[in-house]
C-alpha positions as CSV (number, residue, x, y, z in Angstrom):
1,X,-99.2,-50.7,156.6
2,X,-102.6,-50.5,154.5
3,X,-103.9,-47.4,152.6
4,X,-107.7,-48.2,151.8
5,X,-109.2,-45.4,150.2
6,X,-112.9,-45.0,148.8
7,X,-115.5,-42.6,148.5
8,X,-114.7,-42.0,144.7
9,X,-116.9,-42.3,142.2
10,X,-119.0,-40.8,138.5
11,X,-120.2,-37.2,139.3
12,X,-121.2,-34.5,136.3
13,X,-119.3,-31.1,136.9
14,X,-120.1,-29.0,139.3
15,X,-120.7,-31.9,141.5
16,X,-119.0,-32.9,144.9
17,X,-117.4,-36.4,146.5
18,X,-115.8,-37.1,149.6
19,X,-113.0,-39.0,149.6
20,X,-111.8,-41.4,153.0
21,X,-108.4,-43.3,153.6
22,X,-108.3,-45.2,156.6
23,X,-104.5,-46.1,157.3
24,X,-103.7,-49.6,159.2
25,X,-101.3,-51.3,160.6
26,X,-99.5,-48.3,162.0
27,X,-99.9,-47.0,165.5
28,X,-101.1,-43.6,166.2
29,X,-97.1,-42.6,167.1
30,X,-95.9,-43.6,163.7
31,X,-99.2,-42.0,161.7
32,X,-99.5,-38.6,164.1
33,X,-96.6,-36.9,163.2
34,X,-96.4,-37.4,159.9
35,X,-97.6,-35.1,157.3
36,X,-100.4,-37.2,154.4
37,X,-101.2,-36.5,151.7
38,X,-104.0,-37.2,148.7
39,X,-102.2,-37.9,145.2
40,X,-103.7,-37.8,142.0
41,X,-102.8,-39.6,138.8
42,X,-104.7,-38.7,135.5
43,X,-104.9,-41.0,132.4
44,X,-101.8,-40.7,130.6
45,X,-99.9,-38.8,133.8
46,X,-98.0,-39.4,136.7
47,X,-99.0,-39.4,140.0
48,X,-99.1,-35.8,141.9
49,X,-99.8,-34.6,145.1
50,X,-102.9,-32.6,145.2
51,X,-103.3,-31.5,148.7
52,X,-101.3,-31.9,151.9
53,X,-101.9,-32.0,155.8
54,X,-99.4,-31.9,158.2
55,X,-99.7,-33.5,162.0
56,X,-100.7,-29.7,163.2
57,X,-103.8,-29.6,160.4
58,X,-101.5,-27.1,158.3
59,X,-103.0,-27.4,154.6
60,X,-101.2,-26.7,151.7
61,X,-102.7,-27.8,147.5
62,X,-101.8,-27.5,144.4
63,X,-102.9,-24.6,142.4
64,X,-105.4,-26.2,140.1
65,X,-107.5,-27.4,143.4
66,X,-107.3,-24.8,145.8
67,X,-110.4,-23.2,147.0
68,X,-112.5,-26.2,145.7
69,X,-110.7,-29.0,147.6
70,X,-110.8,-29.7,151.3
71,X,-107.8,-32.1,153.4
72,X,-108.7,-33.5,156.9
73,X,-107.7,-36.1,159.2
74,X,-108.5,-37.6,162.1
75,X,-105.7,-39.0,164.4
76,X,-107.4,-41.0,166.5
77,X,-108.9,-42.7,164.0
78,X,-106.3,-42.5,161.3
79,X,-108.1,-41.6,158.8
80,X,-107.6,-38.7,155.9
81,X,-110.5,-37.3,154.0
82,X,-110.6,-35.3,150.9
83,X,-113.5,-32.9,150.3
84,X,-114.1,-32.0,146.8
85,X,-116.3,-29.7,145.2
86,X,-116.9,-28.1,142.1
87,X,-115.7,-30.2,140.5
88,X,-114.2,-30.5,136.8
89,X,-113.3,-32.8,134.0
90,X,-109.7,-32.2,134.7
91,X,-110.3,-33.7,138.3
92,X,-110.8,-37.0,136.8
93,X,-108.3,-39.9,137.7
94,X,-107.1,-42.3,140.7
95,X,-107.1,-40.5,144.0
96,X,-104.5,-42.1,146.5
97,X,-103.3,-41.5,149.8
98,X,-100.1,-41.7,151.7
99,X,-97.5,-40.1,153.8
100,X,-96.0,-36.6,152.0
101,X,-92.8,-38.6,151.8
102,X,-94.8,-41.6,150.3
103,X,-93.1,-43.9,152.6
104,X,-96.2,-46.7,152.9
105,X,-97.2,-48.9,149.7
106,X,-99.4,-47.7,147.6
107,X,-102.8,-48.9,148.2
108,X,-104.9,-49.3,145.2
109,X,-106.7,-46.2,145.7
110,X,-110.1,-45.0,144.3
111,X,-111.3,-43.6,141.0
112,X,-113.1,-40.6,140.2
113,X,-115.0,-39.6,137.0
114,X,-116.2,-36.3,136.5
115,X,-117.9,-35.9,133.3
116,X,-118.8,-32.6,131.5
């Protein structure tokens, strides 16, 4: 299984990205059911999960994002998307995505810079 995220990038506050993760080598069985989720990991931090979807398309974020970030997917093409706005210094790090239960390697996700 492949995680290949992108869509990040250097945005001044306020601003807004979109971020894609197409997942491969998994059949839409295995990838349907399972919850995904984007993870975040800060300079200096551990990785944390920012916002999750489950097979349904029940959301659920952490605090610090709700109400500015968006989670998606598309099961037929299995893909997730993460759409942020209003952005903030504090958003700034590597965005990843995986499974809620981060069961696939890590892919080498995608950086965002939000500057102030």
């Amino acid at each position: 299984v492949q995680l290949q995220a992108s869509g990040g990038g250097k945005v001044q506050a306020g601003g807004s990205l979109r971020l894609s993760c197409v997942v491969s080598g998994v059949i839409t069985s295995v990838f349907n059911p399972r919850s995904m989720a984007w993870y975040r990991q800060a300079p200096g931090t551990q990785r944390e999960s920012v916002a999750v979807i489950t097979s349904s398309g029940r959301t659920n974020y952490v605090d610090s994002v709700k109400g500015r970030f968006t989670i998606s997917r598309d099961n037929a093409r299995k893909r997730v998307y993460l759409q942020m706005n209003s952005l903030t210094p504090e958003d700034t790090g590597l965005y990843y995505c995986n499974s809620d239960r981060e069961e696939f390697n890590w892919g080498q996700g995608t950086l965002v810079t939000v500057s102030s």
